[in-house]
N, C-alpha and C positions, 0 to 999 in steps of 0.2 A: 656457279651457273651450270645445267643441266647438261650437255652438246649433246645435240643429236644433228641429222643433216640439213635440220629446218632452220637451227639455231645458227649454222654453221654458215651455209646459205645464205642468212642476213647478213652476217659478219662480212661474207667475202664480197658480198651484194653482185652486178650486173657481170664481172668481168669471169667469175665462174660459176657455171652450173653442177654441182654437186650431184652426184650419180649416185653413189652409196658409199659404204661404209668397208672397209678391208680387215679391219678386226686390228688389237693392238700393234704395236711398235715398239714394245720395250717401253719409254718411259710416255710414248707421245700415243695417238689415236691418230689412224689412217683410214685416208678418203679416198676416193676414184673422183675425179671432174676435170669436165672438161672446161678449158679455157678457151671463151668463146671467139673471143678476137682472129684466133689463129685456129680455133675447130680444132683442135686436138685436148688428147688426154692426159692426165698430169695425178701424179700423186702429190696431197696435201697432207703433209704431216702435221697434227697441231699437239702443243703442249698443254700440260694440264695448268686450269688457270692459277692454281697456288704456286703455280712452280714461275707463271711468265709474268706472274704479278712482283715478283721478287726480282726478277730479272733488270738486267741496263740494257734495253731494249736498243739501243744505238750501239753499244758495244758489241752486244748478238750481232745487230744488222750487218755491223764492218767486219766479222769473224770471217760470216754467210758469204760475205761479197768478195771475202778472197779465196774463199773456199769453190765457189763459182766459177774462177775465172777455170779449175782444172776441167780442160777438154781431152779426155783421151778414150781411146779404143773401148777400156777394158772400166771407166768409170761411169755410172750415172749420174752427170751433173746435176748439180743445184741451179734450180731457174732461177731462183727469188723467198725472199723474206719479206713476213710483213705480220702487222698489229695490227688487232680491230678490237676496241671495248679489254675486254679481259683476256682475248686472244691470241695467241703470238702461232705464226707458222709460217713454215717453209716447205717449198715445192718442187717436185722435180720430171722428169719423164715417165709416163709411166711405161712397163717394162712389164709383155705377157710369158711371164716365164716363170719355174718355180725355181724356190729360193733352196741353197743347199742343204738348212734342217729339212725341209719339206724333201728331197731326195732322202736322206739319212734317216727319218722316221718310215719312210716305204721302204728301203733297203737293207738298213742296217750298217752296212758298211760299204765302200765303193775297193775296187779292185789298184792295183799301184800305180798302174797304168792311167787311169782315168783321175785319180788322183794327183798324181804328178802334173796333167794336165790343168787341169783347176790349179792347181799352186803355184802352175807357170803364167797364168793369166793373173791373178791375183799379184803376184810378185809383180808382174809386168807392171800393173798401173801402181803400185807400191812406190817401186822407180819413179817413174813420171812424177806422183805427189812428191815423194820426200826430195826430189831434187828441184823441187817448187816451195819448198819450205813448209810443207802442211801432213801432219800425221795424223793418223786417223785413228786411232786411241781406242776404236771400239771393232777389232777386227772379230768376226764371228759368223758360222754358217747363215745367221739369217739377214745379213746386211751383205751375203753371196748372194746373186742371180745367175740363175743356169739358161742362158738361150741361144737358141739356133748352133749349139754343140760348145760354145764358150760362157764364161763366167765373168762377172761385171760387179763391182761394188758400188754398196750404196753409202752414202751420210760421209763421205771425207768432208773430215773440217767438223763436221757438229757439234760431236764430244769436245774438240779445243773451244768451241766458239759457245757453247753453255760452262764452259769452268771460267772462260772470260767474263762471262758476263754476269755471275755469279761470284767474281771475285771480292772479299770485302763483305760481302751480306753474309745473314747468318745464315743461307741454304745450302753454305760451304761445308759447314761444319754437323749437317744432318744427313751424310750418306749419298749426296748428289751423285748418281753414276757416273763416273769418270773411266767408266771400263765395267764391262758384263764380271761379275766374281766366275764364272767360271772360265775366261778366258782370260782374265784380269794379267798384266806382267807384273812380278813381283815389284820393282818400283814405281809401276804406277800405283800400285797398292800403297805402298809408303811414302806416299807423294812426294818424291822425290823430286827438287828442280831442276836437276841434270836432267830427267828424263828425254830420249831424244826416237829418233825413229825405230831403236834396235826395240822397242819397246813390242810395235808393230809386229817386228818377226817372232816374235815371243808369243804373242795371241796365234799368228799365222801357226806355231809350233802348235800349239793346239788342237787349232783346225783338222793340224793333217793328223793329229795322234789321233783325235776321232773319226776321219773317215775313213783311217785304216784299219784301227781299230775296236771300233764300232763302239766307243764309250770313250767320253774324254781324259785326260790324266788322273785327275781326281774329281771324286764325288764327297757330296757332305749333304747333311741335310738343313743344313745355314748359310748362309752370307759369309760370317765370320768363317767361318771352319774353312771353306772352300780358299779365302781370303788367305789364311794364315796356311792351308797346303801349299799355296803358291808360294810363297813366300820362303816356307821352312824345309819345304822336302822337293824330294828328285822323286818322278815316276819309274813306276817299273819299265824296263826297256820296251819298247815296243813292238820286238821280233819274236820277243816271251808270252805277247799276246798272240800273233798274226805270226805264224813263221813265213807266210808267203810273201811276207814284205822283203825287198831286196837290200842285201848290206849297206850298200851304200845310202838307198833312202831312208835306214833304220838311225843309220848316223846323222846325218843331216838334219832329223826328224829331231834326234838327240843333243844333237850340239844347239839346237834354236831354243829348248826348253831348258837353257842352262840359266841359274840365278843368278846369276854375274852376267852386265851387260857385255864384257868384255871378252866372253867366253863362246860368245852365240857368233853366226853371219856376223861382220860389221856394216853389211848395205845390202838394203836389196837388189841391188846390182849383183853384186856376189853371189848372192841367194839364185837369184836368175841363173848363172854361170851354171853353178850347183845341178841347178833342177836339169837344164840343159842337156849336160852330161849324163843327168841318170835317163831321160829320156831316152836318150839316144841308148846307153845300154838297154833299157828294156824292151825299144826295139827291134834291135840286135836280136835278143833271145826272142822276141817271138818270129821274129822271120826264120831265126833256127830250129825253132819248137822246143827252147828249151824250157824247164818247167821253174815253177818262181818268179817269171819275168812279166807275167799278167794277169796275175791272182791264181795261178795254179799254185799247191802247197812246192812250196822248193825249202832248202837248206839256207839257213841263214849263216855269213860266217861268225864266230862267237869271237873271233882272237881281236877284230877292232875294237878298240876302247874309244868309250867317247871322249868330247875336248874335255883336259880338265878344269876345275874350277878354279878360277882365281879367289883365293881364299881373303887375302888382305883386302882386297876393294870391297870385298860383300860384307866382311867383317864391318867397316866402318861404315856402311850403308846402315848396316843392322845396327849397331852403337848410335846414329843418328833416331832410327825410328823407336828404337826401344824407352824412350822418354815419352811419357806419354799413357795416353788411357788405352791406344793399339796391344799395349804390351801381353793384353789379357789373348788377344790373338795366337803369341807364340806359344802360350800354356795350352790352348785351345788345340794348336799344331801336336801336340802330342797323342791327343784323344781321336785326332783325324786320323793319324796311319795306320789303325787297323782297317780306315773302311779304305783303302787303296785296294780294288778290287784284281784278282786273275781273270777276268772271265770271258771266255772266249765268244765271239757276237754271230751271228747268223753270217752264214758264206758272203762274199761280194756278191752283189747286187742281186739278191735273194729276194723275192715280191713276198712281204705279209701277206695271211688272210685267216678270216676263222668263217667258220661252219655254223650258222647261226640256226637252232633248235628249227626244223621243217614244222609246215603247220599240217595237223591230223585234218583232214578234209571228208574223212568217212564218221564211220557210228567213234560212238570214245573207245567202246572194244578195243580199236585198233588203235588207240594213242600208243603202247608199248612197241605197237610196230612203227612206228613214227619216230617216234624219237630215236630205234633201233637203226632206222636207214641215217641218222644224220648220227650217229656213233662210228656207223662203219665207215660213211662218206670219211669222215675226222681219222679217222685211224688210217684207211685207205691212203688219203693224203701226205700222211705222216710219213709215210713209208719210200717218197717220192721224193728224190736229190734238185735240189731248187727252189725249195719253196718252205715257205717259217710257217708253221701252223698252231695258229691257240688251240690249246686241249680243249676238252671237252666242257670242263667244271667251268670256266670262263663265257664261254659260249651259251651254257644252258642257264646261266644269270639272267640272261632276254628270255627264256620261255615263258610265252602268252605276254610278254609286255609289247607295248606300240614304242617303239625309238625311234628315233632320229638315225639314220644309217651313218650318217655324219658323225654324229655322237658318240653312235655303238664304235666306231674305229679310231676316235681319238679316246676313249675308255679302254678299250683292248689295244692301244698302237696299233693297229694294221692299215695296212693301204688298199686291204679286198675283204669284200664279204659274200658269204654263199647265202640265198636264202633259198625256199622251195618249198613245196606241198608233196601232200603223198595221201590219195586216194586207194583205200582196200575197200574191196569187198566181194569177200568171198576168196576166189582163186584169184580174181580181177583184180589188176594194180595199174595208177597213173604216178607216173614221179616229174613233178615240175622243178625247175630247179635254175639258178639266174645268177651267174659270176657279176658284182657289182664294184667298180672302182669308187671308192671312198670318198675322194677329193673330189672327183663330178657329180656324182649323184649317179651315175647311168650304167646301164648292163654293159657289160662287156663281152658276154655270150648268155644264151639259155635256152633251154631247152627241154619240152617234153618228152617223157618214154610211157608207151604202153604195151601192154603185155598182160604174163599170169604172172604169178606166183613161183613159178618156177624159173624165169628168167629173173631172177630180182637180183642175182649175181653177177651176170650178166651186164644188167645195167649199172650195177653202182660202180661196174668197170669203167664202164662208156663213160661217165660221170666224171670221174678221177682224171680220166684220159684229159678228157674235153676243157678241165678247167685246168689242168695243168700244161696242158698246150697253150691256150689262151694267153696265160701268165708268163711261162717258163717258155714258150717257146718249142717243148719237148716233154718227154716224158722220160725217164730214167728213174729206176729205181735204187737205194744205198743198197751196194755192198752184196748184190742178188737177189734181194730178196724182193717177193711178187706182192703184187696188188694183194691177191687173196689168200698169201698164204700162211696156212695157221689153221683157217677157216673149215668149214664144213659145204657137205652138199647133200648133206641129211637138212632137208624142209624144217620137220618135226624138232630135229636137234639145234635149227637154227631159231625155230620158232622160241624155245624153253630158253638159250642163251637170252634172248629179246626180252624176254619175261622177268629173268633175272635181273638184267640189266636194272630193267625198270625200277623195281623193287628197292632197287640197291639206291633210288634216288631219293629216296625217305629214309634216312642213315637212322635207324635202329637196331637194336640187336634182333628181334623178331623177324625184320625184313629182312638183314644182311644174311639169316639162317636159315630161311625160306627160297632167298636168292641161291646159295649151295646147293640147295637142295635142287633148282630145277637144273642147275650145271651140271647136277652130279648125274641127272635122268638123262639129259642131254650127252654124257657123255657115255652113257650106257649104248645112246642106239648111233655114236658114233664115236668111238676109243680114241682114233685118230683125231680127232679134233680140239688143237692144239689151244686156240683162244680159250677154250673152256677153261682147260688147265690155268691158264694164266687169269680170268678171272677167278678162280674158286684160292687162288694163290693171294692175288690181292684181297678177297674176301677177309681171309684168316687175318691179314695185316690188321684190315682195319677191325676186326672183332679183339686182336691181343691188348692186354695191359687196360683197356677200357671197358669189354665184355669178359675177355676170356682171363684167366691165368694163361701166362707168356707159358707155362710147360703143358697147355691144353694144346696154343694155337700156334705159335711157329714152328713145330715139325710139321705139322701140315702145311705150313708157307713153304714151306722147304719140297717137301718131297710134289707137290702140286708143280711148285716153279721147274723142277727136276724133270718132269712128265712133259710141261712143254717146250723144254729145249729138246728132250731126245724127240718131239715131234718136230718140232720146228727152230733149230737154233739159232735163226734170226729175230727173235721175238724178243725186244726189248723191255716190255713188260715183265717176261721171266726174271731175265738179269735181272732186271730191279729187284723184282722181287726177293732174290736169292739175295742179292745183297742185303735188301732191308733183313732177312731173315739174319744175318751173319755182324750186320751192325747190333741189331736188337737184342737178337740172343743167342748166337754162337761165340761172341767177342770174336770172330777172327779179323780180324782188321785188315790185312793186307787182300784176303777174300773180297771181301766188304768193298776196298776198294778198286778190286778188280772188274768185278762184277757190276757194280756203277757206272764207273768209266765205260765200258763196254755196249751198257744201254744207253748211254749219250752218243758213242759213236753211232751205234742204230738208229738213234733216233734225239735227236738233238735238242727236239720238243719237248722231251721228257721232265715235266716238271716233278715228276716224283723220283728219279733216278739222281734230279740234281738235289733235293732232298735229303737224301742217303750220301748224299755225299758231302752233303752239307753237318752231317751228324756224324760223319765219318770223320771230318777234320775238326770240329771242336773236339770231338772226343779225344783226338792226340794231341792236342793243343797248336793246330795251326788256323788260326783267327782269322788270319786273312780271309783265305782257302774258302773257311767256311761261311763267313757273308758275303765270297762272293758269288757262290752258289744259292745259298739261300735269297740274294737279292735275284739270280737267275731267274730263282723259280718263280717267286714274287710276279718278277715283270712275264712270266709267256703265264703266269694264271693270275692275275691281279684281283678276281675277284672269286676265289675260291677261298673259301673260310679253313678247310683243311688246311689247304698248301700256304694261308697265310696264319692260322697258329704255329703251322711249323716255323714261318718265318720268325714270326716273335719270342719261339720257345730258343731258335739257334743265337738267334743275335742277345739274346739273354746270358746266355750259356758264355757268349765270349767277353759279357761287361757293358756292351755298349746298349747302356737302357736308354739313352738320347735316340738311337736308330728303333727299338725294341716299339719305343714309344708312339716315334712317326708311323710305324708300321701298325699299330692300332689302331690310330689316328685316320688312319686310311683309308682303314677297311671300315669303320665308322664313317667314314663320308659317301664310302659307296654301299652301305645295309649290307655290308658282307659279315655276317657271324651271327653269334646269338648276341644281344648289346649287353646279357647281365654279364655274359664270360668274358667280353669287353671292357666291359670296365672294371671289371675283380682285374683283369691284366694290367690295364692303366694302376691300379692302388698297389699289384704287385710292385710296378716299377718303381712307383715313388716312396714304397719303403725303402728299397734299397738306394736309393738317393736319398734318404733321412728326411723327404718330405711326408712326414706322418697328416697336416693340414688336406691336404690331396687325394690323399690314401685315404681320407676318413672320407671324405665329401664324394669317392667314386664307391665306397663300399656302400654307402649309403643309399646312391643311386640304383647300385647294381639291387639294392635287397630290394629297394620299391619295385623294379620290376620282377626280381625274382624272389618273394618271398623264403628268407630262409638257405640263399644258398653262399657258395664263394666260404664255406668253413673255413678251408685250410689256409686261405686268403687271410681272410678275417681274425683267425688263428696268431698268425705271422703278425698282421698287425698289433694284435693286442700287447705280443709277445717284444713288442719293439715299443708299445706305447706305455710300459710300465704296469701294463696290467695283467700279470701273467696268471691269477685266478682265473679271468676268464678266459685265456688262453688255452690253462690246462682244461678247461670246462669242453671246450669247444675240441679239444686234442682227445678226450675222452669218448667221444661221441664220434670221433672219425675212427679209433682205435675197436669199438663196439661193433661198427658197421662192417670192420675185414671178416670178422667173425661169421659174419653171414653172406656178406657178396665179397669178390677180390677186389683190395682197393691196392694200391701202388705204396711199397714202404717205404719206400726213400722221401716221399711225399712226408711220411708221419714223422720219418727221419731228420726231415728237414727243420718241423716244427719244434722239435727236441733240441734240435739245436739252436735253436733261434730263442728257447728258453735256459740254455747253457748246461741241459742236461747230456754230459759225456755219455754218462754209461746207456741210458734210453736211445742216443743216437746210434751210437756201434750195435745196440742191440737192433735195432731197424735195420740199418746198413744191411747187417747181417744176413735178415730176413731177406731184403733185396736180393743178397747175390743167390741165397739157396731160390727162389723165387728164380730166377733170369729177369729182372725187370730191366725192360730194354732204358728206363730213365736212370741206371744205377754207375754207367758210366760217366753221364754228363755230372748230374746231382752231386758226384764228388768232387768237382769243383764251383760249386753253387758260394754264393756267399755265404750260408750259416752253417756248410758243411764248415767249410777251411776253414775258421776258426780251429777245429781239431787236426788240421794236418801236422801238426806236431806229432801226434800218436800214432805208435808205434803200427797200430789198428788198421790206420791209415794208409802207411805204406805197404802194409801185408796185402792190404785191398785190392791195392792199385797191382801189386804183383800178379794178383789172384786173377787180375781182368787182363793179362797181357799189356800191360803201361807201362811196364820199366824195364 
């Protein structure tokens, strides 16, 4: 049966009026109605009818009805349970407040302070239930409500009172959520019968590892995987993420997320005691002003060890589960720990927002200057301590479409969006421009500017200012450095920057060499003008290895990125820049990664600096490191096709063609890329998972739409599907084409060895390093390389790149 609110409405018939609809629940669909008898407002959770069809609808009811009687402070009770036809629900208060994911997707992370708070409220009504005999089995940010400055949980009792009643039927044994996988405790995972309350503070450990550290313990892109990290592994400490978290709550945080029930809190009474205490220190330091004590960065101490693990009881836990079809989990736990991410999350309570492409309201002449005021607004932004900003490439994915404001901020995560117009003509400018909160729909400031031409800097100040007050509070810039600085105040020279700009947004080789060209005019009739420099630096990047010979265009990355630090040595785009130059084709590694790091300090938005750094640690073989930069950049540009090749080429690099894959998959869902280059990646991956079936059927696809391309793709495949005539066929014809344009040898290298030709591959190889091809680091440890790491060749190689 269909439910909508009409359906719903008959079901509940006179005694509630159905108002609309709240959007899912996890397993259920949530309503707004009011219950007319008493004129108030009530949320109605309903279940899906396959699920309440199966159900013992009397045993639910008596679950619900004990789960009701809890009245306290910090719970939202359950009113009532009830059946109609195919329908089963349950209802409760309703409650105008937002739920802790909903703070955690606008913020990122919350400060210690405010956190500690939430976990003392939570733990509060913990006590209450568990000393009422009722666990709540599904503890998690969205069953938090934050209102009138405290925090209140929803659904105690649910989770027990659906495994009751679901006891004995076969909906036991298809996956019934008995616990969120990502917040899962590892014995409710292995449905264990002992399970008891400690279970609770296990989820609660969770909670708090994410809202302090702006990303849960572990991530996966399954069920199982996240399932069996619970399970089998310990997170990275979480002062490693967050050093402003305080020692003592770094412990506490640590001993809850222990696998052993016996190793966490024993009660959340205790738990309470715990939080208490650190309250009151962190207090303490802020009435002192010391730093650390309320999301200022402070010193964490290192010498506390967390509780240890009781080895013998987990052991026999794990001896129990491992019988069974679960067991394919713990193999599964292996493939998880490389995605256990390092990655540092946007400041405490830092406001999203992205800059969404301004609309040209003059002749089209002036679209380059259009788009150029909502480059600089973005960059402007960037530059301001407070505040998370989507780059540019994400943002300009809306240009000329009609969205949902709504939409566009659950697509980019933000919680603000900029939108605005910009009328030229002539000397004459109007700039409209409208700070909008995502979750209401409504301005939160805006405001026109008019003027000439000559005040245009001026204003994109005022601009900056105004939205960054609005949100922040203030204005502050990182580390000195100014709104404008970088910039120019040559007209003329800012006009040619614009123009470049533009150009540069149809990535061809003709445009990207046309685009240098007006930087380089632009900086003729102003030297000083720093931005130039750092475009015509990233220019080169993206013309190496693809247009140019790497010994054409990275001294010019170089010495371009060099020109705008001695102008301006706050400019994070340089850094990057210099680094990508020193990963690509200096090999200096520790450079490489100094100069990365450096432009994430400046600017933390930086998805191409996390990039480079992302290339920087496969290249030395630290896995981790590298996807979790690479997923960094991923999530601040989600719908940039560059920034998401990169992502797929890193996460390749380290083996994990499971992530490689999702991360195709993705950008496929949202028309991010070209679709043929798309799915030659999809048929790359599933060679190397020895799904040639896969491989054949996306090659396939990919040629329909692109007649003729995906060779060295295609190549590999043939080369793996026993048919290495046409392999070499296909290897001949890419070997033909170096000869006339630069193609990448490690590339041709690769197919040689994917045909088991030693000496063709070292001879490539070869070529790569006299060449600098910035793919000549990773590529030796590709799949069809390593087959040769045996040779002697091999190791000479690695020597030759600074690797050993």
């Amino acid at each position: 049966m269909e439910l909508s609110t009409q359906t719903l409405q008959a079901s509940l018939g006179e005694s509630y009026r159905v108002i609309r609809e709240l959007g899912g629940g996890g397993m259920s669909r949530v309503f707004v109605a009011e219950e007319v008898l008493l004129g108030r407002q009530v949320v109605v959770k309903v279940l899906p009818p396959d699920l309440a069809a199966g159900l013992k609808v009397d045993r639910f009811r008596r679950e619900i009805r004990l789960a009701a009687g809890l009245q306290h402070p910090h719970i939202v009770p359950l009113l009532s349970a009830g059946a109609s036809g195919e329908l089963l629900y349950y209802t409760m208060p309703y409650i105008s407040g937002q739920s802790l994911r909903d703070r955690l997707r606008d913020e990122g992370r919350l400060s210690p302070a405010e956190t500690v708070s939430i976990l003392r409220d939570v733990t509060d009504a913990l006590v209450y239930a568990h000393e009422h005999g009722v666990v709540h089995r599904d503890v998690k940010p969205e069953n938090i409500l934050l209102q009138s400055g405290h925090a209140v949980v929803l659904d105690f009792g649910v989770a027990k009172a659906l495994r009751e009643a679901t006891a004995g039927t076969s909906l036991t044994s298809t996956g019934l959520a008995l616990g969120t996988p990502r917040y899962i405790a590892p014995e409710q995972a292995l449905a264990d019968p002992a399970l008891d309350e400690r279970a609770d503070l296990y989820s609660l450990g969770v909670v708090a590892y994410e809202l302090l550290a702006g990303l849960p313990p572990f991530l996966a892109t399954s069920r199982q995987a996240l399932i069996a990290a619970h399970v089998t592994l310990m997170p990275e400490r979480l002062s490693d993420r967050n050093s402003s978290v305080p020692a003592p709550l770094n412990d506490v945080v640590m001993r809850l997320l222990q696998k052993n029930p016996d190793d966490r809190c024993q009660s959340a009474r205790e738990l309470r005691q715990r939080l208490d205490e650190i309250r009151l220190t962190i207090s303490s330091g802020e009435a002192a002003g010391l730093p650390g004590t309320a999301g200022a960065v402070g010193r964490v101490s290192p010498t506390t060890p967390a509780a240890p693990i009781n080895r013998r009881h987990w052991s026999s836990l794990s001896n129990r589960w491992l019988s069974g079809a679960i067991v394919s989990l713990a193999l599964m736990a292996v493939a998880a720990t490389a995605y256990l991410t390092r990655r540092s999350g946007p400041s405490p309570r830092q406001p999203t927002i992205a800059v969404l492409p301004f609309v040209n309201m003059g002749d089209s002449a002036a679209e380059y200057f259009t788009d150029g005021m909502t480059e600089e607004l973005i960059s402007a932004l960037m530059k301001l301590d407070g505040l998370n900003v989507r780059p540019r490439t994400s943002s300009f994915a809306y240009k000329g479409k009609q969205e949902d404001i709504q939409q566009i901020g659950r697509q980019l995560e933000v919680g603000n969006v900029v939108e605005g117009s910009v009328r030229r003509a002539g000397d004459s400018l109007r700039i409209t421009a409208k700070l909008i909160n995502v979750s209401t729909g409504y301005p939160i400031w805006s405001n026109s500017y008019d003027g000439d031409i000559r005040n245009v800097f001026t204003v994109q100040t005022n601009i900056s200012r105004a939205i960054a007050t609005a949100l922040a509070g203030r204005l502050v810039t990182r580390e000195g450095q100014e709104v404008g600085s970088g910039s120019t105040r040559s007209l003329r020279a800012y006009d040619l920057y614009l123009r470049g700009r533009y150009l540069e947004q149809n990535f061809t080789q003709e445009n990207v060499e046309k685009a240098i060209g007006l930087y380089e005019t632009a900086l003729t009739l102003d030297p000083a003008f720093a931005v130039g420099y750092s475009a015509i630096a990233n220019a080169y990047y993206n013309l190496a290895d693809d247009y140019l010979p790497p010994r054409q265009a990275y001294p010019k990355v170089r010495a371009a990125a060099i020109n705008a630090l001695n102008l301006d040595p706050t400019s994070a785009d340089a850094y990057a820049s210099l680094g990508s130059y020193q990963v690509s084709y200096a090999w200096d590694w520790k450079a490489a990664r100094n100069n990365a790091e450096r432009a994430v300090e400046l600017n933390p938005n930086s998805s191409f600096a996390r990039i480079i750094l992302g290339w920087y640690f496969v290249t030395v073989g630290d896995n981790a490191r590298a996807i979790a930069h690479a997923t960094a950049a991923a999530a601040l540009e989600p719908l940039s096709d560059q920034i998401g090749g990169n992502v797929v080429s890193i996460l390749r690099a380290t083996g994990r063609h499971d992530l490689a894959i999702a991360q195709v998959r993705k950008m496929m869902s949202t028309d991010t890329g070209d679709p043929s280059t798309l799915r030659a990646w999809l048929s790359w991956e599933s060679i190397q998972l020895g799904d040639l079936a896969t491989a054949r059927a996306q090659l396939d696809s990919a040629l329909l739409l692109t007649p003729g391309c995906c060779k060295r793709t295609r190549a590999l495949y043939y080369a793996h599907a026993g048919k290495p005539d046409s392999a070499r066929a296909l290897l001949a014809q890419l070997e033909t084409r170096r000869q006339s344009t630069y193609y990448r040898a490690e590339s041709l290298a690769e197919v040689r060895a994917a045909l088991g030709d030693r000496r063709g591959t070292f001879m490539w190889l070869e070529q790569a390093y006299t060449d600098r091809s910035s793919g000549l680091p990773v590529f030796r440890r590709s799949y069809e390389i390593q087959r040769f790491a045996d040779d002697p060749r091999y190791r000479n190689l690695e020597r030759r790149l600074n690797l050993q």
